[in-house]
N, C-alpha and C positions, 0 to 999 in steps of 0.2 A: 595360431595367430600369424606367424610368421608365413604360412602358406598361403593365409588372405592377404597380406602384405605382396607377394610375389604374384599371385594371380591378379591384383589391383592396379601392381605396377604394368606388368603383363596387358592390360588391358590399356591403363593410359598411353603407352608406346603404341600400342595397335592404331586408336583413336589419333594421334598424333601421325601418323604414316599416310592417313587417308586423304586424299584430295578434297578441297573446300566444296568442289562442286559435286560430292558424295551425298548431302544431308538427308537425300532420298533415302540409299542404303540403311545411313546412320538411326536415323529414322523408324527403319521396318524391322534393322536389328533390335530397338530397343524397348517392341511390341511386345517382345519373348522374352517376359521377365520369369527366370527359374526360381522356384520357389527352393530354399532351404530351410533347416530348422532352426537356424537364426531368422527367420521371417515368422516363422511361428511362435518364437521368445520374442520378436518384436510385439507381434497382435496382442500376447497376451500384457504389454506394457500398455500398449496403447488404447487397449478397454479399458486398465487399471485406472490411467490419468484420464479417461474421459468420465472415470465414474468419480474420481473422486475431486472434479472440477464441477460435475453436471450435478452429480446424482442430490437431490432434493435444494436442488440450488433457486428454486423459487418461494422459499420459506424466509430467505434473505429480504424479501421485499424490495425496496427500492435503493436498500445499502445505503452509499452515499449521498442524502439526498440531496446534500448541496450540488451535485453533478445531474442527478438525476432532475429537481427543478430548473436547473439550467437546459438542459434536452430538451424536456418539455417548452419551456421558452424562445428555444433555437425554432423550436416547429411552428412559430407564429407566424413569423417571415424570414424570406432569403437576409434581411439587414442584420436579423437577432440571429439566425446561424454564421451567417461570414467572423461578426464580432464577438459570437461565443457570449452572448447575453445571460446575464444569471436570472434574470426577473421578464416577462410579458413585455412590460411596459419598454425594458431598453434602458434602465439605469447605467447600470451598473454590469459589467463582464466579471468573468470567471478567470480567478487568478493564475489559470494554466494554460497553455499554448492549447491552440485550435483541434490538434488532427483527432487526438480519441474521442474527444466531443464529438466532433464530426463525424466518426464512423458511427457513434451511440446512437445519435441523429439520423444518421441513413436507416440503420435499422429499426427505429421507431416509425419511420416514413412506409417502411417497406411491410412492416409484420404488425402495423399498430403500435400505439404508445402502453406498455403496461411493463409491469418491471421484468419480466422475462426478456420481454425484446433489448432493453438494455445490460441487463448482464450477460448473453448469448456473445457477446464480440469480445471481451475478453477471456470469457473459458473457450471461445473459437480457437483464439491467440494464443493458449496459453498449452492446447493441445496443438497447437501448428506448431510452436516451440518445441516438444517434445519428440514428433516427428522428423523437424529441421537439424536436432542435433544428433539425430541418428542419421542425416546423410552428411551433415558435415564428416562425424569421425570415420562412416565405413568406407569411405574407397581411400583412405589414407592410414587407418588403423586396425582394419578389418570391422568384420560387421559381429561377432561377437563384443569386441570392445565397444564397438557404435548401443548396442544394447544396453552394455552396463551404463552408458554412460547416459542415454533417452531414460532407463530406470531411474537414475540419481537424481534427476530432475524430477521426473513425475512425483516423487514422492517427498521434496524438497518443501518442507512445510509453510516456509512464508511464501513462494514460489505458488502452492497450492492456493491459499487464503486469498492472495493476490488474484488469482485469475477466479475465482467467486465474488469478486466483488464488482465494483462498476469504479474501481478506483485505475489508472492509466496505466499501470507498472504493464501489465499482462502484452499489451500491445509496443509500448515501449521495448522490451524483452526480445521479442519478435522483429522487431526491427532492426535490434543492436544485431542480432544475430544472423542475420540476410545479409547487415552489410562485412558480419566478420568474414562469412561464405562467399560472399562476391568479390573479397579480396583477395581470400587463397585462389578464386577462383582466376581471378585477374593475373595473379604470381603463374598460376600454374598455363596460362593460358597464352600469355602475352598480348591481352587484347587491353585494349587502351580503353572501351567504353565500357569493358567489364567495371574497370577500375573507375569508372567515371559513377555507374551502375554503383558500386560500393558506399560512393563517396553522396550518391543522390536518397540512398537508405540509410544510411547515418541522419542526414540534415532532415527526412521525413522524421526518425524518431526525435530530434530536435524539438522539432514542432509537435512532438507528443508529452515532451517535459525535459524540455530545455538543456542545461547543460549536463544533466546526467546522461544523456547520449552520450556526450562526449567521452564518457571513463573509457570505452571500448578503441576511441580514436588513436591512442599510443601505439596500442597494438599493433592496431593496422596499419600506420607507416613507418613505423620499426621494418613490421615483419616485408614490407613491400621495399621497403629500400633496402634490405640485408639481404632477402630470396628471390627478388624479379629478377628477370633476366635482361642482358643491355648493360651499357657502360653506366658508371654513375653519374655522370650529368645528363643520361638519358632518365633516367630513374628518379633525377629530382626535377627536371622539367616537367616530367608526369606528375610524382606527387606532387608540384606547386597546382599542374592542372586539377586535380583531385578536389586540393585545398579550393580551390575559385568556387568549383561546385556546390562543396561542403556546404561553405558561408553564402553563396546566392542561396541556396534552398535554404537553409537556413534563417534568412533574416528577411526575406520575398516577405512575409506575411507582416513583421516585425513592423517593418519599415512601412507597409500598406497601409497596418493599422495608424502609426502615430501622423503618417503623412495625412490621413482626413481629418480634419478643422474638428475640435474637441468639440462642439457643440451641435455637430452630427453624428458622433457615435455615443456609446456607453463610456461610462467611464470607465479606467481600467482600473481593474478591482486589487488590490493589493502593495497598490501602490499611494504615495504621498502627491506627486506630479502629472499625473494622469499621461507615462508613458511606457508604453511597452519594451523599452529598452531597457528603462529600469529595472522595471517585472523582471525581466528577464535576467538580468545580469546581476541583480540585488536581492532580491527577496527569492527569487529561486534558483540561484545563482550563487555565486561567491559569500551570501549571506550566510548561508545553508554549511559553508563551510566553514568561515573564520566567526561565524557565530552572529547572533541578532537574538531578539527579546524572545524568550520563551525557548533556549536553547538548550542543552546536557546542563543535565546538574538542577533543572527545574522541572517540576510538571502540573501539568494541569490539575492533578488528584494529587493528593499527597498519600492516597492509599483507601482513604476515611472519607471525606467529603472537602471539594475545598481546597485550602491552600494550607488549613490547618485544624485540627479538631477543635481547636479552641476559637476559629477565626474562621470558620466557612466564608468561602468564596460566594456570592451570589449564582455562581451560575449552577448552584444544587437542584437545577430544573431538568437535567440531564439526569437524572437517579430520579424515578418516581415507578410509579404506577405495579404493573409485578413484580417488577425487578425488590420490590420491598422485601419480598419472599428472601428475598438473597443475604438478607442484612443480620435477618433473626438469628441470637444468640442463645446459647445455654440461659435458661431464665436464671436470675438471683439465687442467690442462695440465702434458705430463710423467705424467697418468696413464696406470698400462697393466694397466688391467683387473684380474685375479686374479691374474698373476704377479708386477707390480710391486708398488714401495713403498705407492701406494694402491688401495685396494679402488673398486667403481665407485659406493661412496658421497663417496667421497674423503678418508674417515677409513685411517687404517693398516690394511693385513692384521691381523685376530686381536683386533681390536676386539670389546668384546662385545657381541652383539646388541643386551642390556638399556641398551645406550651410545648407541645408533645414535639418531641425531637422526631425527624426522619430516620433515627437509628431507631424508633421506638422496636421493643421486643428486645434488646441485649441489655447484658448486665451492667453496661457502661454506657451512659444515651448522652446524644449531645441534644441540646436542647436547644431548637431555633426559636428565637422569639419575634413576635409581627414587624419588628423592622432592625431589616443587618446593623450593623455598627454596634449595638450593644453587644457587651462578653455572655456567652450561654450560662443559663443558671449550675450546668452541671457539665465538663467537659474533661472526656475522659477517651482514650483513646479501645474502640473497643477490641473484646476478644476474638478469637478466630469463629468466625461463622460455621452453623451446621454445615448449611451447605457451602462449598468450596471456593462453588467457580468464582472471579472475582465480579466486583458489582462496579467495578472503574476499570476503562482501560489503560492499558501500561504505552503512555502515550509518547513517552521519549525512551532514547537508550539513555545505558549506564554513562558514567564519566571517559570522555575518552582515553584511550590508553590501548598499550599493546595488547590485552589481555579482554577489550572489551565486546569482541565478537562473542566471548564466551560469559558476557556476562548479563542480568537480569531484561529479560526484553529479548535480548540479542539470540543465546544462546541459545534456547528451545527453540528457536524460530529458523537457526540456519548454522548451529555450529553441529551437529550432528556426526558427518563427514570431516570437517576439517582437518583435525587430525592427521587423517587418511591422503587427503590433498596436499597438504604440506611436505608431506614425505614421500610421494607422488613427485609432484615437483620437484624434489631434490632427484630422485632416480629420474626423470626424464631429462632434466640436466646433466646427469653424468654419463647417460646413453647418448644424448646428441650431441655431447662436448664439441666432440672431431667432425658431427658429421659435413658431408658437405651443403654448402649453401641451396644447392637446390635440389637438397633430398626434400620429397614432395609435404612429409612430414612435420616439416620443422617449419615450415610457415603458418600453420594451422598452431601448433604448438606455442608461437610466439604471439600469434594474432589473441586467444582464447587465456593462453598462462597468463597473459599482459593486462587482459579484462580483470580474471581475478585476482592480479597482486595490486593492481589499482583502484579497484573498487574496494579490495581488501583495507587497505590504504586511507581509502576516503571513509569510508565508514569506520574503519579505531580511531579516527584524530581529528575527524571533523566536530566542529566547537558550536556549530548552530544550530538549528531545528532538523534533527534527523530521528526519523519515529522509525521504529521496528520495520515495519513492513516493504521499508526500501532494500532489506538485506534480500528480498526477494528476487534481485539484478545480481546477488552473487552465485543465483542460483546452475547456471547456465554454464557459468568460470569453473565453479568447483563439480560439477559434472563432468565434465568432459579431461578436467585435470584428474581425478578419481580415478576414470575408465581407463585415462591414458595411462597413467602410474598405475595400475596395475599391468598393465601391457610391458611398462618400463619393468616393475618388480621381476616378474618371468625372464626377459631377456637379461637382463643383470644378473640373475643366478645362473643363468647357464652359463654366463660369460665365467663367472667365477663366483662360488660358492660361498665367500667374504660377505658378498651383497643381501644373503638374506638377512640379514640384521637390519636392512631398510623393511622389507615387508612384516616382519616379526616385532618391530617396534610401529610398524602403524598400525597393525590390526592391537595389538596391545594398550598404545596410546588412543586409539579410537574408541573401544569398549570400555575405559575410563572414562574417557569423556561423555560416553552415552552414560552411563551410570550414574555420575556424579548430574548431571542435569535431570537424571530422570527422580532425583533424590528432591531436586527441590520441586516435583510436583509432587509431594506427599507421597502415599501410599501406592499412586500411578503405577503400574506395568511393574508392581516390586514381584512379583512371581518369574519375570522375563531375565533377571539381573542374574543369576546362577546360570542359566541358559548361557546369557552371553559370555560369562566368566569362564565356563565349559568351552564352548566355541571359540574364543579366543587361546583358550590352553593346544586347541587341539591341533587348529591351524599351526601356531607357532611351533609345536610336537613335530607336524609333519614337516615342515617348510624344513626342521634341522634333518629328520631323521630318514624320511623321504623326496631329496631334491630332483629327483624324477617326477616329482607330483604338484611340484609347485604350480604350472599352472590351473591345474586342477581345484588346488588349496584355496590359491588366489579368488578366480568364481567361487567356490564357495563361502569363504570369509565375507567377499562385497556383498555376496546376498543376505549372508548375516548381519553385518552392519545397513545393508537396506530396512531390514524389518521393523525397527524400532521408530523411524524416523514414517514409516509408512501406515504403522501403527497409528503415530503421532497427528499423522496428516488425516487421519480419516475421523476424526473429532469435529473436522468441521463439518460435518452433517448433523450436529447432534442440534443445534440452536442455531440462527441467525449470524453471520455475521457483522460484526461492529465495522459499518460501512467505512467511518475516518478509518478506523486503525484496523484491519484486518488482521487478525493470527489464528494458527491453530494452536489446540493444544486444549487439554480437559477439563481446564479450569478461567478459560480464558472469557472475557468477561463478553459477553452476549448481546447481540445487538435488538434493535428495538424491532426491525422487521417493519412490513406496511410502509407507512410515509414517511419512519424513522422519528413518529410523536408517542408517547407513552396513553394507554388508553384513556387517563384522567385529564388528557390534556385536549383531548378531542372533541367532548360538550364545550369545552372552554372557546374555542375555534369556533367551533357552531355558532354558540350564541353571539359571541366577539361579532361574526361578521353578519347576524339578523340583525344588531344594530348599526352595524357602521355601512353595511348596502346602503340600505334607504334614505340616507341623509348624506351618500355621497354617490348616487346614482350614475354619474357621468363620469366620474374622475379615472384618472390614465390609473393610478393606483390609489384603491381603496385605501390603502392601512402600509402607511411604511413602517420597517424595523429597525432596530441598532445594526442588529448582523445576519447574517447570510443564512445562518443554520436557523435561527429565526423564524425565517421567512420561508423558507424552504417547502415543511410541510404545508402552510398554507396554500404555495402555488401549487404543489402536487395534487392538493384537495380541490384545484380550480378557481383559487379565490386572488385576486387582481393585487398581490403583492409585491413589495422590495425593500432591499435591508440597503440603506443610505450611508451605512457603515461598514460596509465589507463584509470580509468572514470574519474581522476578529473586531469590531466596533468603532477603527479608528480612521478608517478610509476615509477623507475626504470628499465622499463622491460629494454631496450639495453645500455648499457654505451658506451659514443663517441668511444672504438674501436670497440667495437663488431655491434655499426653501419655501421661505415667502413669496417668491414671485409663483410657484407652482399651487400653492394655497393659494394666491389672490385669481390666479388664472381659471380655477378648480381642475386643477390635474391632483389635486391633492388635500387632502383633509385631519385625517385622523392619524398619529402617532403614537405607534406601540415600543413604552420606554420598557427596558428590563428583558429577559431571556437570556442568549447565549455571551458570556464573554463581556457579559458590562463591568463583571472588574478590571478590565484593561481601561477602562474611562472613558469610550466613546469619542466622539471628535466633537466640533464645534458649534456644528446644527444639533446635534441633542443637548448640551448644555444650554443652549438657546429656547428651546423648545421644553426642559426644563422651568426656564425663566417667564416665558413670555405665554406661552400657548395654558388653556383650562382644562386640569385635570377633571376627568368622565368618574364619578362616582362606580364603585367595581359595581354593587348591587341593580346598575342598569344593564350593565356588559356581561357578566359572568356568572354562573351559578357558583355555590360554595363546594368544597374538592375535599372528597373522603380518597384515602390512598391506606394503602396496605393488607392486611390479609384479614379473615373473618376472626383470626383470632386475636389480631394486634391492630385495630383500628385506627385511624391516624387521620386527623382532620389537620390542612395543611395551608398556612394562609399568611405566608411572608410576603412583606408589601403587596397588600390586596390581592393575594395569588397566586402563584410562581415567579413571584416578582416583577407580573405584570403591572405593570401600571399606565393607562389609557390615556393621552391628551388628545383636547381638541383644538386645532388650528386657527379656524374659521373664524375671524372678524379680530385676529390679533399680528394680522401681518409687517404692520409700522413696529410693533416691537421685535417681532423675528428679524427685520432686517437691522433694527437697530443695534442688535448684540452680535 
C-alpha cells in the first residue's frame, strides 16, 4: 500500500512539473492505461454491483408510482416537466425538487415510457457511484484500498435497494460524490473553477432533494479551507466565491417556480402556501429534522394493520390482493376446517363474508366491519406468520438516540460495517494527527470522514420523518472510511505494535454486530455465524501472533465482514421492491410490482372509469382523488387523473370554490373519496365534497371484491369497497362553494 501511495505521489509531482501547454502529451500519455490485478479485483466488483442493481430489476414494475405517474405526466408537455407535474391535467406538482424527475423523463423520451426506462437512471447512478469511489480513493490511497472501498459500497444494502428503485437517493449519491471529488480535486489543483465545478455539483444534487445535499457541504469547506493552498483570506475569498454558486444553482429553479403567478402553474404539492421555498426549507428541510407529523416514534403500520389492531386505520387498502398469502397463521387450535365450530378463518361457520376480517386464516382475526369507526368484533393481535416476510413496511426508523443506527429499520439496512468505520476513524486520526496540511490525503479524508460523521449525526437525532432508506447517503461515508482505516490499521502497527488493539477490536466488534442483527432476522444465514466467529478468532490470532501479516490479515478480515452484508444485499432479487420504502433483506415486505395496485383492485379501476368516461367525456380530469398514491395507478393505466390532496390528503391544492368553479366549468366531475392516507383528514374541498356533492351508489361503479387465497376466501367490502366511496359533482356547485 505504501508503494501505491509513493508511485501516486511520484506521479502527481510529475503531472505538476509539466507545462500547461502539454495537454497534448498529457493526453496520449493517459491512452496507456496498464492494467494491474487490482484492475481485475475492480471488474470483478463492478459486475458484482451491476448485477445486484440490475439483475431482474424489471420485476419491480414501476416502484414508486407516485414518481413514476408524475414522468408519465411530465411527458405531456414542456409546462408539466419544467414544474415537475404529478397529474396530466397540471394540478398539482411533485413534492421533490426537479432534477431526477427530469432525468427519469429524459429517459422515457429517449427509450419509450415503460418501467424499465425509468429505473435504468438510478441503477446507472448507482453503479457510477461505485466506480467514482474507486477513483476518488486510488491515486491518494492506492488502488487496493480504492477496491475495498468501491466493494463496501456495492454491497451496502439500503445503498443497493436504493438504486433498484425509482426513488432519487441513487442520483442524489452521485452527485454528493462528484462534488466531494471536485473539491480534493480543487485542493489539489489550485484551480478556482475546479472549486467552482464542486460547489455547481453540490447545488445540482440540491435540486435532486434538497437539503440533504447539503450534509456532504461541511466537509468540503472544512477540508478546502484547512488543505488549499494560498494565504487565508485567499482561501475564504474562494470559498465565499464557492458559497454564491452553491446558492444560485441552488435556488435558480426555486425562485423560478414561485416567481410564476400561482394560477399558471401546478400547485406545489406538499405544501400549505403553494411555495417552493417552503417545500423546500419545511417539509423537506428542517422539518425532517427537528420533527413534523408522522415523525420517530409513529408509523404508518403498527406491525398488524393500521394504527392499531383494535382500531385499523382506513387506509388497509394497501394490504390486499396476494399479499393475503403473507398473513395466514397456524390454524386454531381445536379447529377442524368446514365441518367444525370454526371455519379456516377461525371465526364461526356462517359468519358473513362482509365480517370476515383481512387477517382471515390466523388464529387471532381482526374483524373489519362495512363501516370504520365501530370497534372489531374480535381484536387480537396476531401470531407470527408461516410465511416470514413482513406484509407492511418498516416505514420510519427507531427513536432517535446514539445507538439508533443500529436499531430496527436502521441496522439491517446500513449498520453492517459500522463497527469497522468507527474504529477506522479513530486510526486514521491518529495517523494524520501531525500530518501536514497539504499531505494530499488528508483532504480527501476530511471531505468524505465529514460526510459520514454528519450524516451519521443527522440520522441518530433527527426527530422528523426519516424512513430507512435514506441511510442509503451513508453509504458512500462509511465506504471509503472502511477501506481507509484499514490502510490506517497496517500503517499504525508497523509504526508500533500497541496499535493492533484498534484492528483487533474492530474486526471483533463488527462480527458482533453482524451476528446480533442477523439474529433478529430469524433463522437467516444462522449456518454463516460460527463461520464468522472463526474468522474473527483467526484474524485477531494473527494480527497478535503474526504482525508481519497484518496487512494481509486486514484484506482478508474486510472480505469477511463483506460477505454477510452482500449476502444481505442479494435478497433483493427475490420479490419486488416496496417502491416508497426500499430495503433489502429476507423478510422485508414486498412490493406490489406493475402499477403499484394489488390485482383485486384493477376490475375496480376498469369498471370505475367505464362509468365515469362517458358522462365526463371532455373534462381536464375525469375522477379527482384525496391523495397522490391514489391516483397514481390510475394515470399509469392512462386514465385522466389527480389527487387534490397531495400525497398525504391534506394539500390545499383546490379550495371548495375553486372546486366548484372547475365542476361548473366541466374540467371536472366525479370524486373519489377514500384510499391512501384519509385517516390524516383530508383538506377542505373533500369535507365539502363530502357535504354537498351525491354519492354514485357502488353497485353502478364497481363490481364486488373476493381477496385471499383458494383456501381462506375473503369477500371484502368496507365503505362500499376499499373505502372507496364515488361522489358526483355535477349540478351541486352553489353548495361546494358555499362550504
Amino acid at each position: 500500500m505504501s508503494a501505491g501511495e509513493t508511485s501516486a505521489g511520484a506521479a502527481e509531482s510529475r503531472g505538476a512539473e509539466r507545462p500547461r501547454g502539454a495537454w497534448r502529451q498529457r493526453l496520449s500519455a493517459r491512452r496507456s492505461f496498464p492494467l494491474h490485478r487490482e484492475h481485475a479485483a475492480l471488474a470483478v466488483v463492478l459486475v458484482g454491483s451491476a448485477a445486484l442493481e440490475g439483475h431482474r430489476i424489471s420485476h419491480n414494475g414501476y416502484a414508486n408510482n407516485y414518481y413514476s405517474a408524475a414522468v408519465k405526466s411530465m411527458l405531456v408537455s414542456l409546462h408539466n416537466f419544467f414544474f415537475v407535474a404529478s397529474d396530466p391535467g397540471g394540478l398539482i406538482s411533485v413534492d421533490k425538487p426537479p432534477l431526477g424527475l427530469w432525468l427519469q423523463a429524459i429517459s422515457a423520451k429517449l427509450l419509450g415510457f415503460h418501467a424499465v426506462s425509468l429505473l435504468l437512471p438510478e441503477a446507472a447512478c448507482g453503479f457510477l457511484a461505485v466506480l467514482c469511489t474507486y477513483f476518488i480513493v486510488a491515486p491518494r490511497f492506492g488502488r487496493w484500498t480504492a477496491v475495498g472501498a468501491a466493494a463496501a459500497l456495492a454491497v451496502f444494502p439500503a445503498f443497493v435497494a436504493s438504486t433498484r428503485d425509482n426513488n432519487l437517493d441513487a442520483l442524489l449519491i452521485l452527485l454528493m460524490l462528484l462534488a466531494g471529488w471536485a473539491t480534493v480535486r480543487a485542493i489539489e489543483t489550485d484551480r478556482l473553477r475546479t472549486l467552482l465545478l464542486a460547489a455547481l455539483l453540490a447545488g445540482l444534487a440540491f435540486n435532486t432533494k434538497a437539503l440533504a445535499a447539503y450534509l456532504i457541504v461541511p466537509g468540503m469547506g472544512i477540508a478546502y479551507l484547512l488543505c488549499a493552498n494560498g494565504s487565508i483570506p485567499r482561501r475564504l475569498v474562494r470559498t465565499v466565491l464557492a458559497a454564491a454558486v452553491l446558492a444560485a444553482v441552488s435556488l435558480v429553479w426555486i425562485v423560478a417556480v414561485d416567481l410564476v403567478p400561482k394560477d399558471q402553474r401546478p400547485y406545489v404539492g406538499g405544501t400549505m402556501n403553494d411555495s417552493e421555498l417552503t417545500l423546500t426549507f419545511g417539509y423537506n428541510g428542517f422539518g425532517r429534522v427537528a420533527g413534523e407529523v408522522g415523525g420517530s416514534g409513529t408509523s404508518f403500520s403498527s406491525g398488524v394493520l393500521g394504527n392499531s389492531a383494535a382500531h385499523p386505520a382506513p387506509d388497509t387498502s394497501s394490504v390486499i390482493g396476494s399479499r393475503v398469502e403473507t398473513l395466514e397463521c397456524t390454524p386454531a387450535a381445536g379447529a377442524s376446517g368446514a365441518t367444525g365450530t370454526t371455519g379456516a378463518t377461525g371465526l364461526p361457520i356462517g359468519t358473513p363474508d362482509s365480517q370476515i376480517g383481512i387477517l382471515g386464516g390466523t388464529t387471532c382475526v381482526t374483524v373489519v366491519s362495512d363501516t370504520y369507526g365501530q370497534p372489531p368484533a374480535t381484536t387480537t393481535t396476531p401470531t407470527a406468520p408461516v410465511v416470514l416476510r413482513h406484509y407492511s413496511p418498516i416505514a420510519l426508523g427507531p427513536s432517535p438516540g446514539l445507538l439508533r443506527l443500529f436499531g430496527t429499520g436502521f441496522g439491517d439496512q446500513a449498520a453492517w460495517l459500522l463497527p469497522f468505520a468507527l474504529f477506522g476513524l479513530i486510526a486514521l486520526v491518529i495517523a494524520f494527527l501531525r500530518s501536514a496540511r497539504r499531505d494530499r490525503r488528508l483532504a480527501p479524508l476530511i471531505v468524505f470522514g465529514g460526510w459520514f460523521l454528519v450524516e451519521a449525526a443527522v440520522l441518530s437525532f433527527s426527530s422528523g420523518i426519516v424512513h430507512p432508506y435514506y441511510t442509503s447517503a451513508l453509504g458512500p461515508g462509511t465506504a471509503i472510511v472502511v477501506a481507509c482505516g484499514a490502510g490506517a490499521f497496517v500503517a499504525l502497527a508497523r509504526r508500533n505494535r500497541r496499535y493492533l488493539a484498534l484492528p483487533a477490536a474492530a474486526l471483533a466488534t463488527t462480527v458482533g454486530v453482524q451476528i446480533y442483527l442477523l439474529s433478529q432476522q430469524y433463522d437467516y444465514l444462522e449456518w454463516l455465524w460460527p463461520i464468522l466467529i472463526v474468522a474473527a478468532i483467526a484474524c485477531v490470532g494473527l494480527l497478535w501472533l503474526r504482525p508481519r501479516l497484518t496487512a494481509a490479515t486486514m484484506a482478508a478480515g474486510l472480505i469477511a465482514l463483506l460477505v454477510v452484508p452482500a449476502l444481505y444485499s442479494k435478497t433483493v432479487w427475490e420479490v419486488p421492491v416496496d417502491g416508497t420504502f426500499p430495503a433489502a433483506g429476507p423478510y422485508f415486505d414486498a412490493g406490489q410490482g406493475g402499477v403499484g395496485a394489488a390485482a383485486p383492485t384493477l376490475p375496480i379501476l376498469a369498471q370505475l372509469f367505464r362509468y365515469v368516461d362517458p358522462r365526463a367525456p371532455h373534462a381536464r380530469w375525469t375522477l379527482l382523488t384525496q391523495a397522490s398514491i391514489t391516483a397514481a395507478p390510475m394515470i399509469l393505466l392512462g386514465y385522466r387523473a389527480a389527487a387534490f390532496g397531495g400525497y398525504g390528503t391534506q394539500t390545499p391544492a383546490l379550495t371548495p370554490k375553486q372546486l366548484a368553479g372547475l365542476v361548473k366549468r366541466g374540467e371536472a366531475r366525479f370524486v373519489l373519496m377514500g384510499g391512501a392516507y384519509t385517516w390524516r383528514g383530508g383538506n377542505a374541498a373533500s369535507s365539502a365534497v363530502k357535504v354537498a356533492c351525491a354519492i354514485v351508489p357502488p353497485a353502478r361503479w364497481r363490481p364486488p371484491t373476493y381477496i385471499g387465497t383458494a383456501a381462506h376466501p375473503i369477500a371484502w367490502y368496507p365503505v362500499s369497497g376499499q373505502n372507496y366511496a364515488l361522489y358526483d359533482c355535477k349540478g351541486h356547485t352553489k353548495q361546494l362553494a358555499a362550504d
